[in-house]
C-alpha positions as CSV (number, residue, x, y, z in Angstrom):
1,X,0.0,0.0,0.0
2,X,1.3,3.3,-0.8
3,X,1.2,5.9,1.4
4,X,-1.6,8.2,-0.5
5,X,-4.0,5.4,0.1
6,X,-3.1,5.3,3.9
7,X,-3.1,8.9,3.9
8,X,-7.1,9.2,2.0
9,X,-7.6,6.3,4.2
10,X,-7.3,8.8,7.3
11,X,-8.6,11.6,5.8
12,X,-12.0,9.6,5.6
13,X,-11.6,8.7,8.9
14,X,-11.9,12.2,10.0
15,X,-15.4,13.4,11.7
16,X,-14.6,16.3,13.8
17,X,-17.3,16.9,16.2
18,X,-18.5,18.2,20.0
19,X,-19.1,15.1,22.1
20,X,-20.2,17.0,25.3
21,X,-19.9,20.1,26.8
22,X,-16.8,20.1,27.2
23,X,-14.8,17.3,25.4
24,X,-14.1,17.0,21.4
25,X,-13.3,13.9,18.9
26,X,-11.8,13.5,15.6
27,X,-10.3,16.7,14.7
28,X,-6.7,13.8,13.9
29,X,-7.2,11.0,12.3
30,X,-4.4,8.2,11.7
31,X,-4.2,5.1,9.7
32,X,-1.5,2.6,10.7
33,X,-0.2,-0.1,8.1
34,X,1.0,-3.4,9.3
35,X,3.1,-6.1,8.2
36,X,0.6,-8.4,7.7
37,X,-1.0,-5.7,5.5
38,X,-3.8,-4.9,7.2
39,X,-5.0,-1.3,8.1
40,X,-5.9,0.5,11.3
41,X,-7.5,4.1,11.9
42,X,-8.4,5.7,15.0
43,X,-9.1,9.4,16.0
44,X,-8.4,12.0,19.2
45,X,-10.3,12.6,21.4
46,X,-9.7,15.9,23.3
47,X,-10.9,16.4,27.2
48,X,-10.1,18.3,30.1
49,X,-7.6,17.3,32.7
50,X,-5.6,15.2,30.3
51,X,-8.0,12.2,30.2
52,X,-7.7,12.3,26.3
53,X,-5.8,10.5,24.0
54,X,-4.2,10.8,20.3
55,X,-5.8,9.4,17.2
56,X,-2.3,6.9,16.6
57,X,-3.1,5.5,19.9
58,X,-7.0,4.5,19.3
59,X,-5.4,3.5,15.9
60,X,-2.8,1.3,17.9
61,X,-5.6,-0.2,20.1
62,X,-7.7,-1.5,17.3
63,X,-4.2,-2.8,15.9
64,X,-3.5,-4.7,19.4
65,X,-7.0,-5.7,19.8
66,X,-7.2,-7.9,16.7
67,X,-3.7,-9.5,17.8
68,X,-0.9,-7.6,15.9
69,X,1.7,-4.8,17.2
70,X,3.8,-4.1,14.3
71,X,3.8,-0.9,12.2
72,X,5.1,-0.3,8.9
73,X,3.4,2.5,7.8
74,X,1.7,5.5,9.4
75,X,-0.1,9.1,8.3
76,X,-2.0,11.5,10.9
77,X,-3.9,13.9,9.4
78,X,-5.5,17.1,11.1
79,X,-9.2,18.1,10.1
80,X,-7.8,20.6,7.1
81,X,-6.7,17.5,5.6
82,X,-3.0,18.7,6.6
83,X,-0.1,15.9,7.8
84,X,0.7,15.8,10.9
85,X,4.2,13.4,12.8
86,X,3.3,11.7,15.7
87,X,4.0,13.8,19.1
88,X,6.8,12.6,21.6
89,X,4.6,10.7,23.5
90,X,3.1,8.8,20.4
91,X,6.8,8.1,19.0
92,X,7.5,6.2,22.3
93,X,4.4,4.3,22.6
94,X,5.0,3.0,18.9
95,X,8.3,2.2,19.8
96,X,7.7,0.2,22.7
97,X,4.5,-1.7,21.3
98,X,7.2,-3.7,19.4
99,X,10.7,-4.0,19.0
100,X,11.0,-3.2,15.5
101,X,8.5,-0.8,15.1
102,X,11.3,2.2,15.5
103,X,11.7,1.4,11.5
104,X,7.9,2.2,10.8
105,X,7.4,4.6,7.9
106,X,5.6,7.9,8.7
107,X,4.5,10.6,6.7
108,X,5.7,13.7,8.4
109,X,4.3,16.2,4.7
110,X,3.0,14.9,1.5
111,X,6.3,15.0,0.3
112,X,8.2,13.7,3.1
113,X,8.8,10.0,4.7
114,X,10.9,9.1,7.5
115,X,10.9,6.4,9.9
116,X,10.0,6.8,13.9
117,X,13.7,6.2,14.6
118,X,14.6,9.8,12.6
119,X,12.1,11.2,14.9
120,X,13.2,9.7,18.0
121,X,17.0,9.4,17.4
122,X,18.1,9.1,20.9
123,X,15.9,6.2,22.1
124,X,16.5,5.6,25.8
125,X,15.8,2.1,25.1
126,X,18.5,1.2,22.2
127,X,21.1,2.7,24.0
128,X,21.7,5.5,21.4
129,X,23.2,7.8,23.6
């Protein structure tokens, strides 16, 4: 799968909307590629007092919940239909979901791929330092 199909993949993913008073959802939308070649979306969901979470990680969930934890591939895409890379926090839970998952693909702009460990080049965990 090329990465335009993962990325209109995420874009129809997106449903920005007001779930209560004051929490929103789907304003980020990712799609996550395996290696077994399946595909996994998710979206944000944005609330008070840090109870939210970040569309790769309900992406990730799905991914985990139907048995895999792998990543090859991964787009975010804000609710302009602009591309987003993973935040800090993202890049470390992809990186510790499996062990090889620091090689996964992301698309950072429609022009630009590189891999989780190029935006996390000093992984506590691989001893980079």
């Amino acid at each position: 799968m090329i990465f335009d199909e993962l990325y209109n993949i995420a874009k129809k993913t997106l449903n920005p909307r007001q779930i209560s008073k004051n929490s929103s959802a789907s304003s980020v939308a990712a799609a996550i590629l395996t290696d077994k070649g399946n595909v996994y979306t998710g979206v944000c969901i944005d609330t008070p007092c840090s109870m939210g979470f970040c569309a790769e990680h309900a992406a990730i969930a799905s991914m985990i919940t139907a048995g895999e934890n792998r990543i090859v591939k991964l787009v975010a895409v804000y609710k302009d239909g602009s591309i987003i890379p993973p935040c800090g926090r993202c890049r470390e839970f992809i990186c510790q979901i499996h062990d090889d998952n620091y090689k996964c693909a992301v698309m950072v702009r429609k022009d630009t791929i590189v891999t989780i460990d190029d935006l996390l080049p000093y992984s506590w965990e691989r001893n980079n330092l």
